[in-house]
C-alpha positions as CSV (number, residue, x, y, z in Angstrom):
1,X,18.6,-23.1,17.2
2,X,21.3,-26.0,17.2
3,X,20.4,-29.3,15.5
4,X,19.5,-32.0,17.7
5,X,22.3,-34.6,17.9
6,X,22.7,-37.7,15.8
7,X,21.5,-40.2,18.8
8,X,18.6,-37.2,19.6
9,X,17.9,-38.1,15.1
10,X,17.9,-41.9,15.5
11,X,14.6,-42.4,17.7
12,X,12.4,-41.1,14.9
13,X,13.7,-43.0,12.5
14,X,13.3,-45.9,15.0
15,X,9.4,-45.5,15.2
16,X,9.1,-44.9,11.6
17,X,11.1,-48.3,11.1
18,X,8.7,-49.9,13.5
19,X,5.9,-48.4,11.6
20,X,6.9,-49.5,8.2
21,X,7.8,-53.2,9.8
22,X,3.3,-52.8,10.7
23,X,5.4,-53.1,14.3
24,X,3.4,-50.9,16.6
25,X,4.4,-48.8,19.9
26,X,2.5,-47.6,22.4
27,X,0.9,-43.6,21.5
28,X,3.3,-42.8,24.8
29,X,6.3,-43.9,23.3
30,X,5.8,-42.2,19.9
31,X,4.7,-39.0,21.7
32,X,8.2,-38.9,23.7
33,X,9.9,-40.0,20.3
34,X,8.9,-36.8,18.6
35,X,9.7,-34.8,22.1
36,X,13.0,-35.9,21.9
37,X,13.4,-35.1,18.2
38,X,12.3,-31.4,19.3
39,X,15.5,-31.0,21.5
40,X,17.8,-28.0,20.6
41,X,20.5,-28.8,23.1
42,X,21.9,-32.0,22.2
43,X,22.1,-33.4,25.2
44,X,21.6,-36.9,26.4
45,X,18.3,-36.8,28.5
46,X,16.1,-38.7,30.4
47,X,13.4,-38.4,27.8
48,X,15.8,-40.5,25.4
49,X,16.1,-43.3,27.7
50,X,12.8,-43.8,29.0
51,X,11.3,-43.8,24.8
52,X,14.0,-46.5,23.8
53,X,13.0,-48.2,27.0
54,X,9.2,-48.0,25.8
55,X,9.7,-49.0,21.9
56,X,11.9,-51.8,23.1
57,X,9.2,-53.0,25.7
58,X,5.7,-52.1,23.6
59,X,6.9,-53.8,20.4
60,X,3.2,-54.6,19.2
61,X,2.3,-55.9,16.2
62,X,-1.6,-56.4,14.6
63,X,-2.8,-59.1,12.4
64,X,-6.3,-60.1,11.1
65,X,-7.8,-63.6,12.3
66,X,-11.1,-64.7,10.6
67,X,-13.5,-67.6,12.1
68,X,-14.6,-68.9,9.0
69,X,-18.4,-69.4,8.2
70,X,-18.0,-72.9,9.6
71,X,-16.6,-72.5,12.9
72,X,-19.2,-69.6,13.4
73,X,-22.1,-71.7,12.8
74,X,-20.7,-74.5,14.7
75,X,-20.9,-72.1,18.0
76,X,-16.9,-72.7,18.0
77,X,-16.2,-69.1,18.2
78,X,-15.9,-68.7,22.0
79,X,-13.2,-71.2,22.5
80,X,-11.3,-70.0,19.9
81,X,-11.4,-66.4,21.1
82,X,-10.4,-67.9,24.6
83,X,-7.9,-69.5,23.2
84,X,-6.6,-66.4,21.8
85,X,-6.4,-64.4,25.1
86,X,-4.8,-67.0,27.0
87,X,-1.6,-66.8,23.8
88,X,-1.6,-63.2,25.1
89,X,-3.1,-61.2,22.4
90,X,-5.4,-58.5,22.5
91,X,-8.9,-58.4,20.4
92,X,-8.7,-54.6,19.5
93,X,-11.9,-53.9,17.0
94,X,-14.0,-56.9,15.7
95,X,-16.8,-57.3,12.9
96,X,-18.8,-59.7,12.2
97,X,-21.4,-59.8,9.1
98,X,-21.7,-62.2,6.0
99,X,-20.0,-61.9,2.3
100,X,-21.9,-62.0,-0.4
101,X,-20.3,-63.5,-3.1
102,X,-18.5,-60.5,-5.3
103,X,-17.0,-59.2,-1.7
104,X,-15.9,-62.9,-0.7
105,X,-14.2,-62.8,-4.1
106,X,-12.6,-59.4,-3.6
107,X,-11.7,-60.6,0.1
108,X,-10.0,-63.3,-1.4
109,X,-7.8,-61.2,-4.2
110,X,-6.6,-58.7,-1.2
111,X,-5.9,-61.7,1.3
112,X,-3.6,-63.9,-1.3
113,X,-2.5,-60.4,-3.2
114,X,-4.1,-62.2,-6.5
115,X,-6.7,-60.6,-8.7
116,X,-7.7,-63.5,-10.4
117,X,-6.5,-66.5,-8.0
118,X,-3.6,-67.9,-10.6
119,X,-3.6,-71.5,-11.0
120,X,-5.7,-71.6,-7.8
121,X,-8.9,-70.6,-9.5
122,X,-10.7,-73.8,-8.7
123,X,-10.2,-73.5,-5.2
124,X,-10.5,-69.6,-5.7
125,X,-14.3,-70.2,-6.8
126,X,-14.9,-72.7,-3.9
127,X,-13.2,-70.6,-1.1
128,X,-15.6,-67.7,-2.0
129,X,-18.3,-70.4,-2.4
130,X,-17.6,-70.9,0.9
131,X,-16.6,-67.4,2.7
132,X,-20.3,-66.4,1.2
133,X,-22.0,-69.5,2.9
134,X,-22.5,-67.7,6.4
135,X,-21.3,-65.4,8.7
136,X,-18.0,-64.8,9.7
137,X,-16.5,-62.9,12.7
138,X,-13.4,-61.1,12.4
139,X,-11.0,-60.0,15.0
140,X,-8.0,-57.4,14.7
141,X,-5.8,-58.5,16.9
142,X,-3.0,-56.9,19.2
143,X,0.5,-58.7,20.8
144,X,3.9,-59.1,20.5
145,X,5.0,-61.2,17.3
146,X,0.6,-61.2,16.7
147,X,1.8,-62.8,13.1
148,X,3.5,-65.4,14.3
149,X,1.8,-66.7,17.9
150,X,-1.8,-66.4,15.7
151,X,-0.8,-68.8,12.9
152,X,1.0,-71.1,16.1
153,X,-2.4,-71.1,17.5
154,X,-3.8,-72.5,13.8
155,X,-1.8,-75.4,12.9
156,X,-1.5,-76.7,9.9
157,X,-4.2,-75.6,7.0
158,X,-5.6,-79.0,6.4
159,X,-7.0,-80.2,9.9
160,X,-6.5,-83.9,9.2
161,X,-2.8,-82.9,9.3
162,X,-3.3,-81.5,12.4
163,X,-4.6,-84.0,14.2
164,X,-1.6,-85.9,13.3
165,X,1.0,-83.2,14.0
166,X,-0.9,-80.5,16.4
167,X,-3.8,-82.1,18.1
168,X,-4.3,-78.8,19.8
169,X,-4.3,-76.4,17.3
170,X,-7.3,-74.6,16.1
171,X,-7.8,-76.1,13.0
172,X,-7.4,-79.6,14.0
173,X,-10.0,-79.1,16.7
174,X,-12.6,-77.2,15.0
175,X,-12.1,-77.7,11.5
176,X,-13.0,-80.2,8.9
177,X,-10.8,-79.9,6.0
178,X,-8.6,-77.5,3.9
179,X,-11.9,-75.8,3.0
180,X,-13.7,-75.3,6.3
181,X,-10.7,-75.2,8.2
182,X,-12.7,-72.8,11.0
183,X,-10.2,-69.8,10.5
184,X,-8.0,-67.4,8.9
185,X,-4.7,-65.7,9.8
186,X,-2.4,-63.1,7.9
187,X,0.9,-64.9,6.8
188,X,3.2,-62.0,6.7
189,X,3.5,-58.1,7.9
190,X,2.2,-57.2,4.3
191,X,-0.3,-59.5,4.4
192,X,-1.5,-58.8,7.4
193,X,-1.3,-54.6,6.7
194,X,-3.2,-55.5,3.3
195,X,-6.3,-57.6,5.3
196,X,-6.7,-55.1,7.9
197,X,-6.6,-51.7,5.5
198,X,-9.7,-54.3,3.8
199,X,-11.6,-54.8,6.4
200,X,-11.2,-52.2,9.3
201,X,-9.8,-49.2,7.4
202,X,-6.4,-48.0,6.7
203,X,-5.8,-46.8,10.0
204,X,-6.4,-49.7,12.1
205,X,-2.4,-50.7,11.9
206,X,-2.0,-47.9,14.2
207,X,-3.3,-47.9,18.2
208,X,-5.8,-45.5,19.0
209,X,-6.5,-43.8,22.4
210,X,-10.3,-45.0,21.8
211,X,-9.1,-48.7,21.6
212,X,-10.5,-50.9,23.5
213,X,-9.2,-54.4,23.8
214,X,-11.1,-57.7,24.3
215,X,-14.3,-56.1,24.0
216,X,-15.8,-59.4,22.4
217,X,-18.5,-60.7,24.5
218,X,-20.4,-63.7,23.9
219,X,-23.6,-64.6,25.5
């Protein structure tokens, strides 16, 4: 058989770019991805098209948000998670339990990419102080530029900032100061690959067929 031709070689190496970026497309898209890649022919197609079409269009990415022990307890969850849907993203899994103090340290190392907290270790020791003092709820989240529009929806990480700067934001409305500061968002794509791989498994960077979005329900 003939090799497929050099545009036919591109659209794999497209996904796999969108992969390594923790920049998700739809199962679809991938699917007709690796059908085009199996083309003998080298002819232009249809097929082609309609999967550049798709990656352009279903350009997902997934990030980790935490409501923190404080928000939780406050009953401040709902609001946030409405506030969430209405920025457009989607809740994909969710778990909610409480950290004991050893895993709210280890959560701590993954999320700032730290094992011993550097010249933070004050904090370090209060933050996990903290992280252990209740539940928390976490949410893997689903959306185009998920990163970004989540830590928008934040604000700044010391609330009494907020409320000078963005009134609105999550953290100026629900939280109390740079230590209960009512949630938690990935900074970066490695970050954010890193948290979720922690907390949900490995695999949850990549959509599922059993995913079910906004499943949350609150009573």
């Amino acid at each position: 058989a003939n090799a497929p031709s050099g545009g036919a070689l591109v659209l794999p190496s497209i996904a796999q770019a969108m992969v390594d970026e923790n920049t998700v497309a739809s199962v679809d898209a991938l699917r007709a991805v690796q059908a085009v890649a199996e083309r003998d022919d080298g002819e232009p197609s249809l097929a082609a098209a309609d999967a550049l079409e798709i990656l352009s269009a279903k350009q997902l990415q997934r990030t980790l948000a935490i409501i923190k022990p404080d928000a939780l307890a406050a009953g401040s969850a709902p609001a946030i998670i409405q506030r969430i849907r209405e920025a457009g993203l989607h809740i994909v899994q969710q778990r909610r339990w409480r950290m004991g103090q050893a895993s709210a340290a280890e959560w701590l190392r993954v999320s700032w990419g730290s094992a011993s907290g550097g010249t933070h270790r004050r904090f370090f020791k209060e933050l996990s102080a903290f992280y252990s003092s209740g539940e928390v709820l976490a949410l893997l989240l689903e959306g185009r530029d998920a990163i970004a529009v989540w830590r928008r929806l934040l604000g700044p990480g010391d609330p009494s900032v907020g409320r000078q700067t963005d009134q609105r934001s999550i953290r100026a409305l629900y939280g109390t100061n740079k230590l209960a500061n009512a949630a938690h968002g990935a900074d970066s794509p490695t970050s954010a690959a890193r948290e979720i791989a922690h907390v949900f498994g490995p695999d949850a960077m990549l959509p599922k067929e059993e995913d079910e979005a906004d499943t949350v329900e609150w009573a």
